[in-house]
N, C-alpha and C positions, 0 to 999 in steps of 0.2 A: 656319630649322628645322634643329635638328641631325640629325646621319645617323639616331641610335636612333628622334627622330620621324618619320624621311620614311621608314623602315623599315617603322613599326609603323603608319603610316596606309595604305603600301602593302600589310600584310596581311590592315589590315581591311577596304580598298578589293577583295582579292581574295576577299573571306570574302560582299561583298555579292554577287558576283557569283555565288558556288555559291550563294549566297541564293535570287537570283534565275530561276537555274535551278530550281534545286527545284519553288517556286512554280511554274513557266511549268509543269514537267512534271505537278506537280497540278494545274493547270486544266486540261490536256490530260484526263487520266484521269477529271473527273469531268465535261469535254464529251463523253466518252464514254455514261459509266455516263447523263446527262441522258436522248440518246437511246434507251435500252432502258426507261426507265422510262414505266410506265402512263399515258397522255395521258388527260385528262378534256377534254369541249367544254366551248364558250361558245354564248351566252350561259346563264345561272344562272339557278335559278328558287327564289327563297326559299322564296314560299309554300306549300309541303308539307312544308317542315324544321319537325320536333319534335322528333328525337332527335340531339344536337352531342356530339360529341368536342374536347375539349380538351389539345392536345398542349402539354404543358409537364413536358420532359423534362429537367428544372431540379434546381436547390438547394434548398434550405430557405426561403431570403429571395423567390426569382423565387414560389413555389409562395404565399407571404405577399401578395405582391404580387396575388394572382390573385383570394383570397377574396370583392372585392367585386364584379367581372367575375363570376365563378361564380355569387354570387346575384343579380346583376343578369338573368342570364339565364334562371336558375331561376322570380323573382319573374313574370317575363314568361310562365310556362308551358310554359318548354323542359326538357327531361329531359339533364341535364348531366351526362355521364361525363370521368373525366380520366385520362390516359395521363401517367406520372411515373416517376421512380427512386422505388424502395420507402424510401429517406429521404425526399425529398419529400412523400409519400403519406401518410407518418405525419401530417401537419400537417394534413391534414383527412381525420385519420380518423372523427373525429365532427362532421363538416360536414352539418348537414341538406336541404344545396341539392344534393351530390353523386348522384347515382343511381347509381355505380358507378366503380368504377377498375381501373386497367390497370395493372402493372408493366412499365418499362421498361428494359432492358440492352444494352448493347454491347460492351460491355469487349472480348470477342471476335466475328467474323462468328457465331459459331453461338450464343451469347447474344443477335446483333439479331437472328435468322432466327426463334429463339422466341417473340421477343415480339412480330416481326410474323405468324409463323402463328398466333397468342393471340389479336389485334387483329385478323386475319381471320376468325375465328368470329363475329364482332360487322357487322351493317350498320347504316350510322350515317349519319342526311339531309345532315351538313354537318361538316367537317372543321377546327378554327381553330390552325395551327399558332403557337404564343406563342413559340416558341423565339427569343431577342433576336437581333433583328432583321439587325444590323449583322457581319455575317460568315454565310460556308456550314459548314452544319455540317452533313458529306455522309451521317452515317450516320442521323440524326433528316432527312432530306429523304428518302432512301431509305424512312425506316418510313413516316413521313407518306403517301405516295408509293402505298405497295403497302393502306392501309387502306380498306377497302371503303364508298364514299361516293361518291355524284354530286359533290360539291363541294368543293372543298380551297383554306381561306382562307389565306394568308401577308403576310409582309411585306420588300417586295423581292424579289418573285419572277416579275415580269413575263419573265422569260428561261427559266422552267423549263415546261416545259407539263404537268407533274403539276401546277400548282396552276394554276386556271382563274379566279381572285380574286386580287389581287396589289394590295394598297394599300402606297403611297407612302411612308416615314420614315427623313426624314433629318433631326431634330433633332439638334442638338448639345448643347443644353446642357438641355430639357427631361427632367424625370423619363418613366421607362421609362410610368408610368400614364398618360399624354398619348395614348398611340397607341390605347387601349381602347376611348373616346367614337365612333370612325369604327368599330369592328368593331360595336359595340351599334347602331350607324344602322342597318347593312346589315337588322339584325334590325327595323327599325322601333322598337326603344327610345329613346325620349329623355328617360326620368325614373328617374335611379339616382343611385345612391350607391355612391362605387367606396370607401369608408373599409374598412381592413381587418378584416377579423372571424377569429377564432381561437375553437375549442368543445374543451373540456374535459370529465374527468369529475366527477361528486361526489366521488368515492375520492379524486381528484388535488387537489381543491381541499379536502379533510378532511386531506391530508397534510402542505400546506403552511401549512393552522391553525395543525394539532401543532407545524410544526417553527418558528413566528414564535413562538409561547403558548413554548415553550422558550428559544430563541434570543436574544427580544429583551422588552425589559421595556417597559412600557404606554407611556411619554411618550418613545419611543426611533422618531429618524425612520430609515427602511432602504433603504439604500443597497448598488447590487447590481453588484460589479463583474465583469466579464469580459475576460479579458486576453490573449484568444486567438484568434485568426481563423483562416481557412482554411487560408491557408498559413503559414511559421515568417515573410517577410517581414513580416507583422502580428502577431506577437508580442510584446508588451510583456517588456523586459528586465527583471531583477531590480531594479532601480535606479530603475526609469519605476513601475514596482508599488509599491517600499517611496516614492517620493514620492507619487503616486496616495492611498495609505490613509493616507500622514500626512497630506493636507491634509483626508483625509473623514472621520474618524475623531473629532475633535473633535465634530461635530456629527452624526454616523450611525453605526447599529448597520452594519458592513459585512458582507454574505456575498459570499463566492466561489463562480461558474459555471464550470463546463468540466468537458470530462474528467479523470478524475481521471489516465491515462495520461498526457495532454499538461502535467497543473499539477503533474507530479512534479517539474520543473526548478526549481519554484518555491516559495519561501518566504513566509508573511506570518507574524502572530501567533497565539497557541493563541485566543486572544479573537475571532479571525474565522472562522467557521465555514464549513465547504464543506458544498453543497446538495447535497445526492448526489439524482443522477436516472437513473431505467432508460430512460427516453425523453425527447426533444426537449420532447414537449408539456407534461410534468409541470413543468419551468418554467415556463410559463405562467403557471401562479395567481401563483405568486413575484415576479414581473414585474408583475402586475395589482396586486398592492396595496402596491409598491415606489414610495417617496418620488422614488428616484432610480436611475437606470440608467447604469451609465460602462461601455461596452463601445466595443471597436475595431470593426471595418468587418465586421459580420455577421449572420447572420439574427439576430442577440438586437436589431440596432436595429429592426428591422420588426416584431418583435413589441412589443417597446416601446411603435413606431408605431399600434401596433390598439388602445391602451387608450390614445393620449395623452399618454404619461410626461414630465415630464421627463426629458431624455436629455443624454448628454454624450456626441457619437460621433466616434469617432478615424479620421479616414481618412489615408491618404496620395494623393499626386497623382502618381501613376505618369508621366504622361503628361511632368509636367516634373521630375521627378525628378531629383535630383543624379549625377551619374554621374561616377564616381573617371578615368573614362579618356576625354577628348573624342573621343578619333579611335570610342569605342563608341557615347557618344552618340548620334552622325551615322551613323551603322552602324544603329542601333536605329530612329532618326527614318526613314532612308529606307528600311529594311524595314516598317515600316508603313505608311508612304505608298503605296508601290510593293505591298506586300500587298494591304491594302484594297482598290485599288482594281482591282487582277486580282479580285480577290473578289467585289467589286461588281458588274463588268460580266458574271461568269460568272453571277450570280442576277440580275441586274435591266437587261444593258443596254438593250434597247429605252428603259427610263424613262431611264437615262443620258445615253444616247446625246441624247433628244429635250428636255428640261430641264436637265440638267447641273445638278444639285443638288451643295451643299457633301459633300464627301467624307471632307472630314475625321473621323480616325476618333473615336467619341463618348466624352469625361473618363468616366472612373467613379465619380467623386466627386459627380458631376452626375447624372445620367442615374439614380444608385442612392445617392441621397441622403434619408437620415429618411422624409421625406414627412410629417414631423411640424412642426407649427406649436412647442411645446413641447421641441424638440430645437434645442439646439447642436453645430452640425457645425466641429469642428475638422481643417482642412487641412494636412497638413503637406507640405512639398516636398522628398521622399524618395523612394530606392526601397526603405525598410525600415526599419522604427521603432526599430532599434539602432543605425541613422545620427545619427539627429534627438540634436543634444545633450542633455545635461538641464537645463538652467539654458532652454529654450527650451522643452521639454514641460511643465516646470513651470508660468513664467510662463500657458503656454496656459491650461491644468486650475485653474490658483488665477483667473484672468478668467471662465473660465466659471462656478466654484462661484459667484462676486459680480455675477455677472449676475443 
């Protein structure tokens, strides 16, 4: 090893270390804050719950994933309220199973203080925090926490005594909908349907008539690409796009999704039209009667997922991801490990401690995968899809269209 490497592995060998401090000194802070929050007893008593609060203070995709839970609950004759970010919420704004919703914020301490003095004007028989599962997320345990309920479900939380239900999941490679079927028991449900459901309006689906009856001619299949994810790491480069619509274009009328802010970077032809939307949901109809959907890692694959589509969806695999610098790699791997698993044992160890479940922290590509039988999930082993060659996205996207 020459001096410049046994340098730069000693500085990242010292970088794990304030790492690690950091860590230690947050679990200390929020072994803390555990103690002063509101303890609920045991044992629980189902049968008086009618009115359930649904804590899914999520994205767009988590709030998709929830639709068939929601009316599973609702079907059974429970009155289902949901506590979400005012983006999530849009997504079943016209949900007929919802009874009502909450807006949730944090950004700052006196944005969560709002919305849980909001969510304490409310008493609610049973409490089912959805927020994923696999890490503490102290300011949604805090709201959860102070909401006015005999009983507050979670998962992983056998260490917290705000929650007084605390079921077990540590799958690694199962989809995030696995863990549903054991929350529906608790209620005595055992005949649902978690398939995801999305509600629209007339106006939204008259709009998106107009804009096919213009856009695209009768014997013309539509094909809908979206080349944008949450963050710029999921970004399709210029280059990954103009390949993209030349292999789809032969055979599909293409439109383009996204903000029109973010697809300023971006060029295609006057011939592909962009779908202009004032909200998340007005995609919709677009998606419902879309031939085909090519979008990277985001809520457009779940809703895809609710009508079945063919899909073509881009993930990357963080987890093994190529990394320009090995001595960061091993930096990166054992801040997770070491993360996780102070994480773990601050929410769950009783369960830890007594089965020693796999710890491993859970792939995303896995875990938040289509959930579509009619979707192709393409993997790439990157941490950013202006990594990934193009002579290698290609080949991907031309296998998939001939599948």
């Amino acid at each position: 090893m020459s001096l410049k490497q046994s340098l730069s592995k000693h500085i990242w060998n010292l970088r794990f270390l304030n790492k690690k401090l950091k860590l230690n000194w947050a679990y200390l802070k929020f072994s803390f804050v555990k103690k002063i929050l509101p303890k609920r007893h045991t044992p629980v008593d189902f049968s008086h719950v009618k009115k359930i609060l649904i804590v899914r203070n999520d994205k767009h995709g988590d709030m998709i994933a929830t639709t068939g839970f929601i009316k599973a609950l609702a079907q059974a004759g429970y009155e289902v309220y949901i506590s979400s970010e005012k983006a999530s919420l849009d997504i079943i704004e016209f949900n007929p199973y919802v009874k009502g919703v909450f807006s949730y914020q944090d950004k700052t301490l006196k944005a969560l203080y709002r919305s849980i003095k909001n969510i304490r004007k409310m008493n609610f028989d049973a409490v089912i925090d959805l927020k994923y599962c696999r890490g503490v997320y102290k300011k949604n345990i805090i709201f959860c926490a102070f909401v006015k309920s005999p009983i507050l479900i979670g998962f992983n939380k056998s260490n917290i005594p705000a929650y007084n239900v605390s079921l077990p999941y540590y799958e690694l490679s199962a989809h995030v909908t696995t863990r549903l079927p054991p929350l529906l028991k608790l209620f005595n449900i055992e005949e649902y349907d978690l398939n995801y459901e999305i509600y629209t309006t007339p106006e939204m689906q008259e709009n998106t008539v107009q804009f096919i009856e213009k856009n695209l001619k009768n014997d013309q299949k539509l094909a809908i690409v979206n080349p944008l994810g949450g963050n710029k790491s999921r970004w399709l480069t210029q280059q990954q796009l103009d390949s993209t619509l030349k292999l789809l274009m032969p055979n599909y009328q293409v439109v383009m999704i996204g903000q029109p802010s973010q697809l300023q970077n971006l060029s295609w032809p006057d011939s592909i039209p962009l779908f202009q939307s004032k909200s998340i949901l007005e995609v919709v109809p677009l998606i419902e009667r879309a031939d085909l959907i090519l979008t990277v890692d985001t809520s457009i694959v779940h809703m895809a997922s609710a009508f079945s589509k063919k899909t073509i969806a881009l993930y990357l695999d963080l987890t093994h991801g190529k990394a320009s610098n090995p001595f960061r790699a091993e930096y990166n791997a054992k801040v997770t490990k070491y993360g996780t698993h102070l994480l773990n044992l601050l929410s769950d160890a009783p369960y830890i401690n007594a089965q020693h479940p796999d710890e491993t922290p859970p792939i995303n590509h896995l875990n938040w995968s289509p959930n579509n039988p009619n979707a192709d999930q393409l993997i790439f082993t990157y941490r950013s899809f202006s990594d990934i060659p193009l002579a290698e996205f290609e080949s991907a996207i031309q296998q998939a269209l001939e599948e």
